[in-house]
N, C-alpha and C positions, 0 to 999 in steps of 0.2 A: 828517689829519682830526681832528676837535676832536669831545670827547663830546656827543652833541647836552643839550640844556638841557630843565628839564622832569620829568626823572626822579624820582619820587616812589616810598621806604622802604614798602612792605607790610607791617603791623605785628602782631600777634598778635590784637589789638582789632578790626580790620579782618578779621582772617581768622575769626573765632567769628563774627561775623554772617554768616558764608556757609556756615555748617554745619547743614544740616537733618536736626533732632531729628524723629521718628515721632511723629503724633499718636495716642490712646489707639484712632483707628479705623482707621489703618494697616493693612495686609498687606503682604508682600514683593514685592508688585507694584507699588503703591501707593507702596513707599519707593525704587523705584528700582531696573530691571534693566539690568543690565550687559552686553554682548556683547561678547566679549576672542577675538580672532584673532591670536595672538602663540605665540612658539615655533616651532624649527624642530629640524631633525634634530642639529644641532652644537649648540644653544644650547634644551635643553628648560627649562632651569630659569626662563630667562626668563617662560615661561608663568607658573609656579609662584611667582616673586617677586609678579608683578604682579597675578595673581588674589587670593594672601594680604594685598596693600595694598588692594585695592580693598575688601574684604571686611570687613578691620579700621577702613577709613574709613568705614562708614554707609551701605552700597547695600545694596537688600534679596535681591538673588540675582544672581547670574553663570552667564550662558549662555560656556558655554566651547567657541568650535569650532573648535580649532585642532588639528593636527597628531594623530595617534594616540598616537605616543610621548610627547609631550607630555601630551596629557590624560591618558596613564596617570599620571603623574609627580604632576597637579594634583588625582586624584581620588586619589592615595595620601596626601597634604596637607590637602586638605581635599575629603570625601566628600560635600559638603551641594552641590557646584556640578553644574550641570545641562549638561550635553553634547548634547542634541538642540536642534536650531532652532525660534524660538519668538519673540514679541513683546521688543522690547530700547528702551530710551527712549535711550543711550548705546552710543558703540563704542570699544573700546582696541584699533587695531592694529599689526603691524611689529611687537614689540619682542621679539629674540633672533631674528629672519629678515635676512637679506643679499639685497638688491634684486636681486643680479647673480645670484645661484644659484635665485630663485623660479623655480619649474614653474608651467607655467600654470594649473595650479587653482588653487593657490596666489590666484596674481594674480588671478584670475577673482572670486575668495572676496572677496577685500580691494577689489576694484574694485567691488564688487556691494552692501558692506557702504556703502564713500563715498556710494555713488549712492540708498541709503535716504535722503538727505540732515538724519539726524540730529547728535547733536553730537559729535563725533570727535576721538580723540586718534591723533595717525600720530606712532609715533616709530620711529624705526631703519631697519629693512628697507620701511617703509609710507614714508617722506619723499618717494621720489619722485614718487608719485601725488599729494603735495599739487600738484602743478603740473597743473593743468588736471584734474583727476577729483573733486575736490571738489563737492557739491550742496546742501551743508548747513555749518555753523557746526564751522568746524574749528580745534584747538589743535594745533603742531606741536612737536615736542620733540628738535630737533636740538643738539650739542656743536660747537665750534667749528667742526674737522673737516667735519661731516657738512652743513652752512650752508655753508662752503665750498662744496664739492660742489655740492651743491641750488641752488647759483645761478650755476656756470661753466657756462654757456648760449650759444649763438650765439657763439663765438667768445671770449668773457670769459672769464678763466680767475681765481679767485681762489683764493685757498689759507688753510689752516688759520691760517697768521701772521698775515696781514692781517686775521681776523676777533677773531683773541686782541686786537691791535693797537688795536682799537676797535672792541668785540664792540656798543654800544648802537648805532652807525650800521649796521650790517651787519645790526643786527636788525632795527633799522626799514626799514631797506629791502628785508629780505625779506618782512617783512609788506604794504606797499605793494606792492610787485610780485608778490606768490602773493595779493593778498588774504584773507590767515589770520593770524592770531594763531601770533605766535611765542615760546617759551616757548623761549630761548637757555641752556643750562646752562653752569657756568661757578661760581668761587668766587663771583662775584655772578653770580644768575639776573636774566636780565633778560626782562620780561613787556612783549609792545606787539602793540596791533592796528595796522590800516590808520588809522584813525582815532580812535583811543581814546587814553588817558592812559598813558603810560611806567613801567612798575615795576619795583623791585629788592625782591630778597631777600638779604640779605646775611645775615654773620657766621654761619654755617654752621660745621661742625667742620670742622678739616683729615681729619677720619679718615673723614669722608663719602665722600674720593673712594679710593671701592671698587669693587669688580666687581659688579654688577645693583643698585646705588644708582638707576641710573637707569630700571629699570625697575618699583624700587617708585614712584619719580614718577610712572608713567605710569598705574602701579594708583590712585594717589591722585589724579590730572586724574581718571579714568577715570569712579570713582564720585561724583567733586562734580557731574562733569556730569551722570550719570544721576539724583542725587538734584536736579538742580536744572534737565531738563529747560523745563518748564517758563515760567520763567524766563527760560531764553534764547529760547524763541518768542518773549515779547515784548519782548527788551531784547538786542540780540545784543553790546553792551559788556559784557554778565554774564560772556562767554568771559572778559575779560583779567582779572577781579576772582576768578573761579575757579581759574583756573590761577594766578596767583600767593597764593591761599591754599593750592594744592597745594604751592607749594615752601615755605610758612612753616612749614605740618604736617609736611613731610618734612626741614625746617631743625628745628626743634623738636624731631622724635622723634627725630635723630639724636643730637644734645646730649643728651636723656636715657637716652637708651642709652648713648651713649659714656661719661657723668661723666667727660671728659677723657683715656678708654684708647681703646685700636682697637675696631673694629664689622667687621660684615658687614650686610649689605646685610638680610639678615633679621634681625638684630636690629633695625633701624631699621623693618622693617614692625610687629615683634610690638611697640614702642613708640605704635605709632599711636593706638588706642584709649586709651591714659589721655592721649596730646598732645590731643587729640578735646577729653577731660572738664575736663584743663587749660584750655582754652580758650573751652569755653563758660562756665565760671568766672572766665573773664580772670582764672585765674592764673599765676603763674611757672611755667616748665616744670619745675622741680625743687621 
């Protein structure tokens, strides 16, 4: 298979006009709430990565209802997030949950959160429900692996190689057949709706691929969506231009955190905020 044709570079310039600044009459309501269901019993930090990116990216508050363990973890991090149920414009779920060991509340939770049919990020332990539970405008955030998976159906079996192999057709065609926006990670990210324009994120640090990298992504989808609800009411192409300015900020603040040495996953969130100020400056990350 030959790389499809099309694919258009997401560039810093491109990604600062989709970053929503608070106006002077703002509240935290106003700028965007979050509801993050992520975290599980083996993987709480997960919570913790993605609540701290969503937070440092520009959302005015995070409703966090995930696991017990976990929300102790995220309220020892950061004490400002709200843990009771409550009005959310945005949802972040699955990320540090295993689809195969969910307990039914669990599932019940994340099925109940889709079916608000707001704008959604499903990454990790959430993937499966993008097939058929969706109701609303959703961004998928699946690794080679996990695409694999998500689309060996009815007898088709396809495997992690063949997606490495030619990861932009295996994305568009997951998008076309889940009808969602798929946000394929990968040393090039590659961003495509059903119908939308094809993007790449490239030139990323190699020190990016670390452990909960990917779950500050999901923190950073998480809060463009909520700050830019809105928006996708009336334009539902705003998921693909969103989500691939999530991975130029999380492209961005890795390189300034890394200046060329190793990272973890949390230094590339605590970077986020000055990639943010970089960018609505359209200046160099450094």
């Amino acid at each position: 298979m030959s790389e499809p044709r099309g694919w258009l570079e997401w560039d810093a310039e491109q990604a600062g006009d989709w970053i929503a600044v608070p106006r002077a009459t703002d509240d935290k309501y106003t700028r965007g709430v979050l509801g993050v269901l992520t975290g599980g019993h083996d993987y709480p930090g997960a919570a913790v990565l993605g609540v701290e990116a969503a937070m440092r990216t520009g959302v005015g508050m995070v409703r966090y209802l995930g696991p017990p363990r976990a929300a102790d973890f995220v309220l020892a991090r950061r004490p400002e997030v709200v843990t009771v149920p409550g009005r959310v414009q945005a949802w972040l779920l699955g990320s540090g949950m295993n689809a195969d060991q969910r307990d039914e509340q669990t599932t019940a939770a994340l099925r109940a959160a889709l079916a608000e049919g707001l704008p959604t990020v499903c990454d990790a332990g959430a993937l499966d429900l993008a097939r058929g539970w969706q109701a609303g405008p959703l961004v998928i955030t699946p690794h080679y692996r996990e695409l694999a998976r998500l689309l060996s159906q009815d007898g088709m079996q396809v495997t992690g190689a063949q997606v490495a192999a030619d990861p932009g057709d295996w994305a568009t065609r997951a998008a076309a057949e889940l009808g969602v926006t798929v946000l394929l990670k990968g040393s090039v990210t590659r961003v495509v709706s059903p119908s939308g324009p094809r993007l790449t994120v490239s030139r990323s640090p190699v020190w990016l691929a670390t452990a909960g990298s990917g779950d500050v992504l999901g923190g950073i989808i998480g809060a463009l969506l909520a700050t830019h609800a809105a928006a996708i009411r009336t334009d539902a192409e705003a998921l693909t231009d969103l989500a691939a300015t999530a991975a130029r900020i999380h492209s961005l603040a890795a390189i300034r955190a890394s200046a060329g040495g190793p990272i973890t996953a949390l230094d590339v969130a605590e970077a986020v905020p000055a990639t943010v100020a970089a960018l609505l400056g359209h200046t160099p990350p450094h």
